[in-house]
N, C-alpha and C positions, 0 to 999 in steps of 0.2 A: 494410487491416485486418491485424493482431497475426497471427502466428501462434500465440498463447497462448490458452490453456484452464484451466478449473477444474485442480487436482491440477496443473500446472505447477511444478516447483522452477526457479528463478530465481538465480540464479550461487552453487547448488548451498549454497542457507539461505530464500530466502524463497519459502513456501509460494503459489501464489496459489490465492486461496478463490472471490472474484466479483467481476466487472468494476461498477464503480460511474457511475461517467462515462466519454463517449466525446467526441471533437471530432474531427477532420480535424487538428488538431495534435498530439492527447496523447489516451491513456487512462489513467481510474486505478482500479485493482486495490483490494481487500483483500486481504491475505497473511497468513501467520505465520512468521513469523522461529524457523525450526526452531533456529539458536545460541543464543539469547536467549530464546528461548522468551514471546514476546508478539506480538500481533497488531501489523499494522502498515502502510500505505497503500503502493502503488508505483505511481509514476506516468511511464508511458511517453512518448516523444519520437519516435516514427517519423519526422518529418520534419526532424527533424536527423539520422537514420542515414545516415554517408558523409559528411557535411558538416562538415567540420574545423573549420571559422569556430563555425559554430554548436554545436559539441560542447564546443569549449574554452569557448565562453561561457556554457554550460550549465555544467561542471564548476568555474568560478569563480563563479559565482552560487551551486550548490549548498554550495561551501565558508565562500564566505560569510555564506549565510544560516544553514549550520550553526553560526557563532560566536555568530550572539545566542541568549539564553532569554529568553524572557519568558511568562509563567501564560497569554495571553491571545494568544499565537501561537504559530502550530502550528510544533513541531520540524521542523528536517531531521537527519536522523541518516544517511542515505550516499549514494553517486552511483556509480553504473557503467555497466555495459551488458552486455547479454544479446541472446540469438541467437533471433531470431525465427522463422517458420516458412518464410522465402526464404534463411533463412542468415546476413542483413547484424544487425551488430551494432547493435542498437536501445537508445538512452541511457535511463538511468530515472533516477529518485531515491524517495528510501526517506523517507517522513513520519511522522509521529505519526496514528494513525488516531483520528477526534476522536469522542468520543459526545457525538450530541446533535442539535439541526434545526433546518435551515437556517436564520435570520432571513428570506430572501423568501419560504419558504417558510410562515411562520407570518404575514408581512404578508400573502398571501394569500385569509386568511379574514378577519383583524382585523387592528386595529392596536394598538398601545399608549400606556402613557399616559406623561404626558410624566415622571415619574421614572426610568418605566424607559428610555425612549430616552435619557433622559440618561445613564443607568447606564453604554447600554451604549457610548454615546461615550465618555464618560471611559475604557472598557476599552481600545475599539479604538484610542485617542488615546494610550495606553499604550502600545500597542502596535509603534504608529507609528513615537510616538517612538524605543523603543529598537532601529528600522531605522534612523533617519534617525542616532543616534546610533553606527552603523557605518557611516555614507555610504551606506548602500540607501534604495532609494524603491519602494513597492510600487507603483503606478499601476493596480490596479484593487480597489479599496476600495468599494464595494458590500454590498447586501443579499445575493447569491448566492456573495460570500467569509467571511459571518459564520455563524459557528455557536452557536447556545443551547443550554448546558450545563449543568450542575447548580452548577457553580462561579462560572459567567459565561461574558461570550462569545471565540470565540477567532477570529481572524482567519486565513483561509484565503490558499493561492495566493502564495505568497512565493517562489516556482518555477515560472514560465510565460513565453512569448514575452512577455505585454506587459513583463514584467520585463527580458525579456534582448533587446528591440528587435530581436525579429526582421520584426514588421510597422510597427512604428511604434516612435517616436521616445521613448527612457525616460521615463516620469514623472520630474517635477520633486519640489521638496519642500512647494511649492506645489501643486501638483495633488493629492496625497495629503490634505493639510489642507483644501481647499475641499473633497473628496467626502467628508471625514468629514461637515462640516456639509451636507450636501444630503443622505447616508447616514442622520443624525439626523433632521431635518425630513421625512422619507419617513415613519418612523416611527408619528407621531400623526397624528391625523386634523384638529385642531384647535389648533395651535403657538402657547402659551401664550406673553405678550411674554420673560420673563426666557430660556428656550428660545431664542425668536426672534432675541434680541438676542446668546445666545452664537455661535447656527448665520451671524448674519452677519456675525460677526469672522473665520469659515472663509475668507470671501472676500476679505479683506483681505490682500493681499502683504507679508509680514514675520512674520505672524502665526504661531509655532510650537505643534507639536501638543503640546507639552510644557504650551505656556500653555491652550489647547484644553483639551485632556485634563484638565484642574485647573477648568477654568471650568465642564463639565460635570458633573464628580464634585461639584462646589458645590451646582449643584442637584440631586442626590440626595435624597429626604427622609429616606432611612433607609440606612446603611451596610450591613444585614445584607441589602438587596435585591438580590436576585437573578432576573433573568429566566428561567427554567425550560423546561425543554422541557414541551410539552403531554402528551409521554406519560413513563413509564417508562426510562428507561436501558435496565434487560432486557428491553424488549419492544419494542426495536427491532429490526426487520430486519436491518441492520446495526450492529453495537454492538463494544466491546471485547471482554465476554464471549460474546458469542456467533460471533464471527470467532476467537475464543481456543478456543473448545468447537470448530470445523471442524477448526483445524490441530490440536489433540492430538490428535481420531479420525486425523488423518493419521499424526502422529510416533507416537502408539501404535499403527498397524498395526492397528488395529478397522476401517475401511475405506477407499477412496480418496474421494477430495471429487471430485465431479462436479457438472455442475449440476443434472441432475437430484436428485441429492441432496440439497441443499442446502436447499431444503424443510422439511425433516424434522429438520435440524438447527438453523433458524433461527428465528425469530420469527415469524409470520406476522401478517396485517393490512394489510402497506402495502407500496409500492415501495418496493427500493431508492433512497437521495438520495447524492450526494458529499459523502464527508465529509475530502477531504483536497484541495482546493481547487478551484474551478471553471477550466475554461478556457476561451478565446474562442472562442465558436460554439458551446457546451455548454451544453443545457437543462435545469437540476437537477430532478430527477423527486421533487414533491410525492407526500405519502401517499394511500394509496388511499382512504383515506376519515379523518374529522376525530377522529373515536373511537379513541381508544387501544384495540388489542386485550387482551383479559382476560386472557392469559397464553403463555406457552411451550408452541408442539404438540410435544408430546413422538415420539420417533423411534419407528415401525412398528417392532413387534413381528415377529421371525422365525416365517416359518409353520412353519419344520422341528421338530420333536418337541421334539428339545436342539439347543444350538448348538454350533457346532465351531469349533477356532481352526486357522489354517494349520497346518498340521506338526507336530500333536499327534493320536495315536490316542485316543477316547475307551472305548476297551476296555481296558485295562491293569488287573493282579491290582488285587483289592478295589476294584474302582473306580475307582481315583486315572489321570488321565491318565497315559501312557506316550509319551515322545518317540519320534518316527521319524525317522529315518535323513534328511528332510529339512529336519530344525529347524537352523536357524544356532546353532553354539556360542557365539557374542561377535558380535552385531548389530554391538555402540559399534564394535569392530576391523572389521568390514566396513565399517562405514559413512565409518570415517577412513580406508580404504586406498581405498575410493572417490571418498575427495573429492581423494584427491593425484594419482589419475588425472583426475577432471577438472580440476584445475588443469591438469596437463600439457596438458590441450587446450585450454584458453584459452590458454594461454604460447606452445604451436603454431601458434595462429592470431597470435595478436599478434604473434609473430616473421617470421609469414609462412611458415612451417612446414608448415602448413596450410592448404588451403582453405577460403573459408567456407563451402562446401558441405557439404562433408565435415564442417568443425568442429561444423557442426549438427545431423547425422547423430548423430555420434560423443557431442554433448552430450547427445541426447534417449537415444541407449542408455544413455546414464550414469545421469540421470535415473529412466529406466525402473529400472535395475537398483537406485536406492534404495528406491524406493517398493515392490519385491519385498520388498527386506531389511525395511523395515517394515513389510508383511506376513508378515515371518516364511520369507517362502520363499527356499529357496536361487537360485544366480544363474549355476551351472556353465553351460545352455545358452545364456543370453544372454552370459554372458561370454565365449564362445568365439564367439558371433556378431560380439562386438566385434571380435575377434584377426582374423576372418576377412575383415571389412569392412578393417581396418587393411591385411593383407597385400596386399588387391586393389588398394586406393587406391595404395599402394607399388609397385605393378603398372603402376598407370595417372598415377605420378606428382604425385599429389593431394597427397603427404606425402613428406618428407624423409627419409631413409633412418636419417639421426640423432631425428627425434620418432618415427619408427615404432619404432626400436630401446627409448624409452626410453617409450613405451606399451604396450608387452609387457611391461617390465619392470613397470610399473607395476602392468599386469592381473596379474602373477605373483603378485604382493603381494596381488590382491586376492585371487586365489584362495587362497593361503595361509592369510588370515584366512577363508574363506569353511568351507574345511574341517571337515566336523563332527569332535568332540571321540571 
């Protein structure tokens, strides 16, 4: 198990909000990407932590699959690694978070009919292609890697073991093309011949998703078709705007994301589903119930009289708030003089500088002291708990007498910006 939690910042930019899927290989996160400011999937590797074979072929899979775009598969946009809660550095990558529900999830209840399963082959068959057209092969193409969107569908999981062969043996580009065809025929209930006759050119060897993909979109009846989610975009549990609405309460300092929380700021009606791709041995969690809920529960009202913001008196002449002595003069300056201190501790461990112990230690103080700053509170007591932690480990040998010189410097800076005005 992770040692990550709701309100986690993750190599000190991506928020995590709520875990969506788990496996014994991978978890994946919703986040918000505090730089960029968009919501965004992160999806962990605990069992490649330590494992250099397995790391490297993570980070060239992930670079890879970041060169293709396609409308109809989901981005990767980074790869790194983050310190979990024993210390060891744990692989992620950073996805597109997709709105929208599952395809097994909606065969589930029904099925579809054969234009749309046609539809959505031709998408995934798009899809395909433009993996195969960089030499990738997805090998697990399924009902529990497609997602129904309001655009069309988007194919999940372009970042997982069965891709980087860690339990078995790569998909071919043969493999990928016959699950599309058994992926379609799942679809309807009653596999109409012209259907029938493209889903068994799938099984044919030589046969590309490129020609697929085109045979499908033939039988389309209507270009503007599109297979829909059963509910609303905003009234999903998990959504873009609504993983977008957690991490700004967070980066505006209105409160921390916990999971208790979470609640209150999200959607309610249904489970959580994964929407940034499934992994092996990962059960994607259908909606609570088949009804779309009727809207957005809006967040608990404060029982206190008025409401108060961190570090502001509400007594000040005529009214008007009056700062106190513990508001941060320049948040943005604390917040970049924080993030150069944690680099320097990633750079310390990386070097060997540091322990992983300690670098975990010293990460979550970092951490801790952003989410003060965006809260508005100053950081003089925990910044000097850092100073204090650093000195002891220098003590006991945990750090290099060179990273510790230049993590004091670093906190110096922070405190400098920390300073009120």
């Amino acid at each position: 198990m992770l040692g990550f939690a709701a309100g986690t910042p993750v190599a000190g930019r991506y928020l995590l909000v709520e875990r969506l899927a788990a496996s014994p290989g991978a978890q994946i996160w919703s986040a918000f990407d505090d730089v960029l400011g968009r919501p965004v999937a992160v999806k962990f590797f605990p069992s490649a932590a330590g494992d250099e074979h397995s790391l490297i072929a993570l980070r060239a899979r992930a670079r890879a699959a970041a060169r293709v775009s396609h409308p109809h598969l989901v981005g990767v946009l980074d790869v790194g690694e983050a310190f979990s809660g024993d210390g060891a550095p744990t692989p992620f990558v950073v996805l597109s978070l997709i709105e929208g529900e599952l395809l097994g999830d909606r065969l589930t209840g029904e099925t579809l009919t054969p234009a749309e399963a046609a539809q959505i082959g031709g998408q995934i068959g798009q899809a395909i292609t433009a993996l195969h057209h960089r030499g990738l092969t997805h090998g697990e193409v399924d009902a529990g890697n497609v997602v129904l969107t309001a655009t069309g569908a988007v194919l999940l999981g372009v970042v997982g073991s069965a891709q980087l062969g860690w339990h078995t043996e790569a998909a071919s580009e043969f493999d990928d093309v016959n699950a599309l065809g058994i992926l379609v025929e799942s679809c309807v209930r009653e596999v109409p011949a012209p259907l029938a006759a493209v889903c068994a050119r799938a099984g044919r060897v030589g046969e590309s998703a490129a020609d697929l993909a085109a045979a499908f979109a033939a039988l389309t009846t209507s270009p503007a078709l599109v297979v829909r989610p059963r509910y609303a975009p905003n009234r999903r549990r998990v959504g873009l705007a609504a993983v977008g609405l957690a991490g700004a309460v967070v980066a505006a300092g209105v409160g921390g994301v916990t999971a208790g929380a979470l609640p209150s700021l999200l959607p309610v009606g249904s489970e959580p589903i994964e929407t940034a791709g499934n992994t092996p041995g990962s059960t994607p969690r259908s909606s609570a119930r088949s009804e779309a809920p009727t809207g957005v529960e809006s967040p608990r009202p404060s029982t206190s009289a008025a409401p108060t913001t961190p570090g502001v008196s509400t007594t000040g002449p005529g009214g008007s708030p009056t700062p106190t002595t513990s508001t941060i003069t320049d948040p943005a300056a604390v917040k970049t003089a924080l993030g150069a201190l944690r680099d320097s501790v990633t750079a310390g461990r990386s070097l060997g500088e540091i322990t992983a112990d300690l670098a975990q230690k010293l990460d979550a103080q970092v951490g801790d002291m952003l989410i003060d700053v965006q809260l508005g509170k100053r950081i003089t007591g925990k910044l000097q708990a850092f100073r204090n932690r650093v000195a002891l480990a220098e003590r006991t040998n945990d750090i290099t007498s060179v990273r510790a010189t230049a993590l004091r410097a670093a906190a110096d800076d922070v405190e400098k910006a920390d300073k009120p005005g």
